[in-house]
C-alpha positions in Angstrom: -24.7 -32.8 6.1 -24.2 -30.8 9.8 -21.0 -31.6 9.9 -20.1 -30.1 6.0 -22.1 -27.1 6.9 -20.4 -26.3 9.5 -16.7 -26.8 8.6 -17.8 -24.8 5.4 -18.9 -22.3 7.8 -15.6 -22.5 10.0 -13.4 -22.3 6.7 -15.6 -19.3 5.6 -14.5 -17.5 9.1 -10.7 -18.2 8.6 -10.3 -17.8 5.1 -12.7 -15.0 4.2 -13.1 -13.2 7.8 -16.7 -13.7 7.8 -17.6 -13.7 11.5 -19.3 -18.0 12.1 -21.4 -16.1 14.3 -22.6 -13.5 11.8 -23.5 -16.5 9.4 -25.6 -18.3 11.6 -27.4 -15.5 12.5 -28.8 -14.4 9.2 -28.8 -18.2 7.3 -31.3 -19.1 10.7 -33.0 -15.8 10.0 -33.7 -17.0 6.3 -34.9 -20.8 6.9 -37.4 -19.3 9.3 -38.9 -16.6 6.6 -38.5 -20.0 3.7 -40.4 -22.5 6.3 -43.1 -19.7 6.8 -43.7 -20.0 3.4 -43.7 -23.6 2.8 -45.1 -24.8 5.5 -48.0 -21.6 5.6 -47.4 -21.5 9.7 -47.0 -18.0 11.5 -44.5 -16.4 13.9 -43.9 -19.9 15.5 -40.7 -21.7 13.8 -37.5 -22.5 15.8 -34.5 -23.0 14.0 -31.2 -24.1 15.8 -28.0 -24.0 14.6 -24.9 -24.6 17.2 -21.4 -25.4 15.7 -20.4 -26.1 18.8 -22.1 -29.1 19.6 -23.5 -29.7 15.5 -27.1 -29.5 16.3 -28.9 -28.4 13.5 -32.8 -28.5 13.7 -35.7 -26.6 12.2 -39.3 -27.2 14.1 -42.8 -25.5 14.2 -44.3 -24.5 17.5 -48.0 -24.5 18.1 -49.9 -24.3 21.0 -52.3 -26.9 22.1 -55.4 -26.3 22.7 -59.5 -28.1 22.9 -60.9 -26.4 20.1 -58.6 -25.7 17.0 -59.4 -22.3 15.6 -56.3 -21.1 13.5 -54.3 -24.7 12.2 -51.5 -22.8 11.3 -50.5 -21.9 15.1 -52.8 -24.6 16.8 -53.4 -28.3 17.3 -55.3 -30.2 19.3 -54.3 -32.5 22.8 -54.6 -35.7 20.7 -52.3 -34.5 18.2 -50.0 -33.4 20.1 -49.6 -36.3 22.3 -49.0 -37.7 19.0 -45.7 -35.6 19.1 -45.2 -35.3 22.7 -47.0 -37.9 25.5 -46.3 -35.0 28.2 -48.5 -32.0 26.0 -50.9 -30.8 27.7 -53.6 -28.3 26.7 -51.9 -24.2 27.4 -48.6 -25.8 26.8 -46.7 -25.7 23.8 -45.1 -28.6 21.1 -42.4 -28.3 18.7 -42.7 -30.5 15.9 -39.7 -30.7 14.2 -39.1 -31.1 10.8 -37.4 -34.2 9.5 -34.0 -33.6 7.3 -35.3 -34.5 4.3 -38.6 -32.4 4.9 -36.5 -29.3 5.4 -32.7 -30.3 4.1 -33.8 -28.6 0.2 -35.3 -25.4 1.9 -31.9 -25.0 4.4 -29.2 -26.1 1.9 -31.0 -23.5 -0.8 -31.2 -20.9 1.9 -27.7 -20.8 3.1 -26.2 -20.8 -0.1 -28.2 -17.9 -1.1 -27.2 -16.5 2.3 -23.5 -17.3 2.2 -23.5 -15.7 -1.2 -24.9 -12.7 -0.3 -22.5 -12.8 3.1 -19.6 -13.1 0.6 -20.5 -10.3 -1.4 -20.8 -8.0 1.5 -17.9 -9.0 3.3 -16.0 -7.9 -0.1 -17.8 -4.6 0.2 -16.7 -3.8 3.1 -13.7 -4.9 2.8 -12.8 -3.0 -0.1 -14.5 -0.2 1.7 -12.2 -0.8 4.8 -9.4 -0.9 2.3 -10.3 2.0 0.4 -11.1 4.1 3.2 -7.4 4.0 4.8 -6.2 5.9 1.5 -8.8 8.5 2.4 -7.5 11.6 2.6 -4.2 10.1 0.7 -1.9 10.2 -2.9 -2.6 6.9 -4.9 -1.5 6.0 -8.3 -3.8 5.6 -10.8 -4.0 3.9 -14.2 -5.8 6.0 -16.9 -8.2 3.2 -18.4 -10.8 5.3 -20.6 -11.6 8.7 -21.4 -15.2 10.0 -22.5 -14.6 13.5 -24.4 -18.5 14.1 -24.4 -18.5 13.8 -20.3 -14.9 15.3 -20.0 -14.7 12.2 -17.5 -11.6 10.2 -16.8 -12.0 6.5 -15.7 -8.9 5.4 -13.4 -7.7 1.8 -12.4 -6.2 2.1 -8.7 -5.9 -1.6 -8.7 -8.6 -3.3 -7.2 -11.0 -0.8 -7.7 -12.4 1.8 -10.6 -12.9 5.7 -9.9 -13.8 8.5 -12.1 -12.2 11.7 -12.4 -14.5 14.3 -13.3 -13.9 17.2 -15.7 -13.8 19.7 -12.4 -11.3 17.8 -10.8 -8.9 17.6 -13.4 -6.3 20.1 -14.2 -7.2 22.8 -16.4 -5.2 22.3 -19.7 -3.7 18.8 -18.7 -4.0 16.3 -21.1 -4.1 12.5 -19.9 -3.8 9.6 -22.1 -5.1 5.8 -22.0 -2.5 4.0 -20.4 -0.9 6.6 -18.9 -0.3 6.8 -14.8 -1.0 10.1 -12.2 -1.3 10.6 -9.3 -4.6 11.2 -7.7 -5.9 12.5 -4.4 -8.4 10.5 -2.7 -11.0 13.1 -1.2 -13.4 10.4 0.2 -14.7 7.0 0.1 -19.0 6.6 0.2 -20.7 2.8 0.7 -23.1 2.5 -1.8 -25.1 -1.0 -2.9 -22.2 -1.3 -5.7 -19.7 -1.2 -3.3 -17.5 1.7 -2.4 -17.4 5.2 -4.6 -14.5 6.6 -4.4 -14.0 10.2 -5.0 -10.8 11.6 -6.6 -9.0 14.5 -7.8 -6.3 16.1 -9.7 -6.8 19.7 -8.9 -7.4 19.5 -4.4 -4.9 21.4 -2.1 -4.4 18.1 -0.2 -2.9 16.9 -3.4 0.2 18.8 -3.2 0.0 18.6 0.8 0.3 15.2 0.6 3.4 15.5 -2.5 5.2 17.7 0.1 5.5 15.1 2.9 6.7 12.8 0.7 9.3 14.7 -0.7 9.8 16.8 2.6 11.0 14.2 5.7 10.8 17.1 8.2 7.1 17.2 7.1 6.4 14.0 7.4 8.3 13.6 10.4 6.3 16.6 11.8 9.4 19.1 12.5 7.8 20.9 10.2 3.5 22.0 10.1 1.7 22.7 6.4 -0.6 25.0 8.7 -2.5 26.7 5.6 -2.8 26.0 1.3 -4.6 27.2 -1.1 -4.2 26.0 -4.4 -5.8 26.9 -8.2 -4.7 24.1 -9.9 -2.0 23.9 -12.9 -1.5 27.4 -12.5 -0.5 28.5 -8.7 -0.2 27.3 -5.4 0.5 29.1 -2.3 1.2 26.7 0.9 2.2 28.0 4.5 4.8 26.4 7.0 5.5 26.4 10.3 8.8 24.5 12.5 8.0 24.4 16.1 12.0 23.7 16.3 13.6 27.2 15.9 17.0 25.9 14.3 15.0 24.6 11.6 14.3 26.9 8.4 10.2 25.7 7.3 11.1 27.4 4.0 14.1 26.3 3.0 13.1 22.8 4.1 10.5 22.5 1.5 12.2 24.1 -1.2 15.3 21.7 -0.6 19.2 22.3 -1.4 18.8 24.6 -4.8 15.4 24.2 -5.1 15.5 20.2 -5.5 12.2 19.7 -3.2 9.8 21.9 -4.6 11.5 21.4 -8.5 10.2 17.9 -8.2 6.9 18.6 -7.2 6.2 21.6 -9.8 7.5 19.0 -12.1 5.2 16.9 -11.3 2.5 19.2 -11.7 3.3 19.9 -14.7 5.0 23.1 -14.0 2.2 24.1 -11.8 3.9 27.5 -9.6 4.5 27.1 -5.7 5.1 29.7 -3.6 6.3 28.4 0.1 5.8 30.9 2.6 6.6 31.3 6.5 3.3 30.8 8.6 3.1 33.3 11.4 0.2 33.6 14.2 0.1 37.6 14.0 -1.4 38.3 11.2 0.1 41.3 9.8 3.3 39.2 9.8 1.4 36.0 7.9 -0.4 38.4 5.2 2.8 40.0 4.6 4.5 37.0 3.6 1.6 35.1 2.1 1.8 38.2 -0.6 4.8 37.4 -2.2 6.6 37.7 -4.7 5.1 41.2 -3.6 6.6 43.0 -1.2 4.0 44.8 1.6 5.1 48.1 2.7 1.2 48.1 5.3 -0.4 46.1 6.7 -4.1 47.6 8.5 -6.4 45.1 10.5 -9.7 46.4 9.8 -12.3 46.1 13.0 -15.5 44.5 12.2 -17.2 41.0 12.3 -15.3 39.9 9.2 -11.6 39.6 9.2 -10.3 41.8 7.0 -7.4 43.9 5.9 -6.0 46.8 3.6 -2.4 46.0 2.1 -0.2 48.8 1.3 2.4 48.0 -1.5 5.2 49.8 -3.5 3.7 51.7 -6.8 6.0 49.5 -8.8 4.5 46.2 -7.4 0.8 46.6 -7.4 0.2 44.6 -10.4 2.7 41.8 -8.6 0.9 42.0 -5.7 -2.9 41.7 -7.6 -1.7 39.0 -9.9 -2.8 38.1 -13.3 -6.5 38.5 -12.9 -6.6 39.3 -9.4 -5.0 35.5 -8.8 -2.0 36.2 -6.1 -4.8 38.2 -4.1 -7.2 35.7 -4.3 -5.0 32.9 -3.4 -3.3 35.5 -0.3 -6.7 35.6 0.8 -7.9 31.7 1.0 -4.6 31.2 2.4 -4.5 34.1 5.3 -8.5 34.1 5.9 -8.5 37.6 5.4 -10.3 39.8 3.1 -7.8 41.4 1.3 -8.2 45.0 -0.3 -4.4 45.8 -1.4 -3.9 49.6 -2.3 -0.4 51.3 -3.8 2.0 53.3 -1.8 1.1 56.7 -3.5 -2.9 56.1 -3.4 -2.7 56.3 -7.2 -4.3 53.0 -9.3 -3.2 54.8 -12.7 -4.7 57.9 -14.7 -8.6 56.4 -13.2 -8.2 56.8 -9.4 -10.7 53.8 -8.6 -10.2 51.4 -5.8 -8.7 47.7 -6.8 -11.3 45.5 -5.5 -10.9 43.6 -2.4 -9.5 39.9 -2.7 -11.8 36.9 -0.8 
């Protein structure tokens, strides 16, 4: 029996990557809680288990003594002597316990540990696995949807996620069967095993598209310093080129437009505007504006960081964006407050102030 327990144990280690060590640790920890129990002894059982040299033995310890008050951690000189010729009384005597007497208790014991040593090396090495895509573009299968949640169940091979109605693209509709791409925001250990939490509509999303489809990105000529994203409808994204013969810009948008064309597409026709990342901010606001074109640009003093934007009459409304969106995204983008005012200090035939952009 020692020796198939412990080859089962070595081919456990090689072919699973369960540690031999780990194993014997917690199936020794187990036969000492099971012979506790069968045996109605206290803190005194010794179990030994060495691969190395195929010992395998499980005894109870009990201290001799004249007078036996507690039977369970006590015996007497006579009985011991019985066991051991050399006890004497202060000492302590193991008495082991004969294969057959604890052969049922171990055999049931390490199964129930190797099984439960199985299923948590899978967890954690799904976890492991998972938690390199972290942070990462996957491809996922679209296996159900639930209208009544608005929740998306995905397939990205070994594992199941679920794309919740916020993190899916306003107005994009995903079929059974179909496959997206999906950005993987994190990855949690839970007693089921790893969650995994995804989306359709995160910045990173398109970050991650770019260095795909950009090789100065991922080759790191070129920095995505700053994006800011509302998703299926506009995204703005800032670059940078620490190499000054190389244009950020036209690197991402790509001979004609070929780059950025195959993203949008793939967005389905979500809007990108690339702009040139600058550390002086009057520069970076200016260019994180357009289409707009800035005539102003006033650092305001205070704790906050923020800014008034002076445009052409003609492109206020270019500047704001539909619902105040180009503004908005300007300002996640920049940091700045934003409050973006027309050349001739006129809104209109109401001369009220357009409202600063967060």
């Amino acid at each position: 029996m020692n020796s198939e327990f412990f080859e089962a144990l070595a081919l456990l280690e090689k072919e699973r990557g369960i540690s031999e060590d780990y194993l014997v640790e917690k199936i020794q920890a187990a036969i000492v809680i099971a012979v506790k129990k069968s045996y109605d002894v206290e803190e005194n059982v010794n179990v030994v288990i060495e691969p190395q040299t195929g010992k395998f033995s499980v005894a109870i310890v009990k201290d001799v003594v004249d007078e036996v008050e507690d039977p369970r951690t006590q015996m007497t000189l006579e009985e011991a002597q019985n066991v051991k010729k050399s006890a004497r009384v202060g000492t302590q005597v193991e008495i082991p316990l004969k294969p057959k007497e604890f052969g049922r208790i171990a055999a049931q014991t390490a199964k129930h540990v190797i099984r439960q040593a199985l299923r948590e090396a899978e967890r954690n090495q799904m976890y492991a696995e998972m938690q390199s895509k972290a942070h990462e573009i996957v491809s996922a299968v679209v296996l159900k949807i639930d209208p009544v949640r608005g929740i998306v169940v995905v397939d990205l091979g070994k594992n199941e996620a679920i794309l919740p109605h916020n993190e899916q693209v306003p107005g994009e509709t995903l079929r059974e069967g179909e496959r997206v791409k999906v950005y993987v925001v994190d990855v949690a250990v839970t007693d089921k095993g790893p969650k995994i939490m995804i989306s359709r509509t995160h910045p990173g999303l398109v970050k991650r598209m770019f260095e795909m489809e950009v090789p100065e990105i991922f080759d790191g000529t070129v920095e995505v310093k700053a994006i800011s994203r509302e998703a299926g409808l506009r995204t703005k994204m800032a670059v940078w080129s620490k190499d000054e013969n190389v244009d950020p810009v036209g690197a991402c948008i790509g001979a004609r437009g070929a780059r950025v064309a195959n993203i949008v597409e793939e967005l389905g026709g979500e809007k990108i505007d690339i702009v040139r990342y600058s550390e002086d901010p009057v520069e970076f606001i200016s260019a994180a504006l357009s289409p707009a074109t800035v005539v102003k640009v006033e650092i305001l003093d205070g704790e906050t960081k923020s800014c008034k934007v002076t445009v052409p009459d003609n492109q206020l409304s270019l500047a704001i964006g539909n619902k105040g969106q180009n503004a908005r995204l300007t300002a996640r983008l920049t940091g700045y407050n934003i409050d973006i005012r027309p050349e001739s200090g006129y809104y209109g035939e109401e001369p009220e102030e357009a409202p600063a952009a967060e």
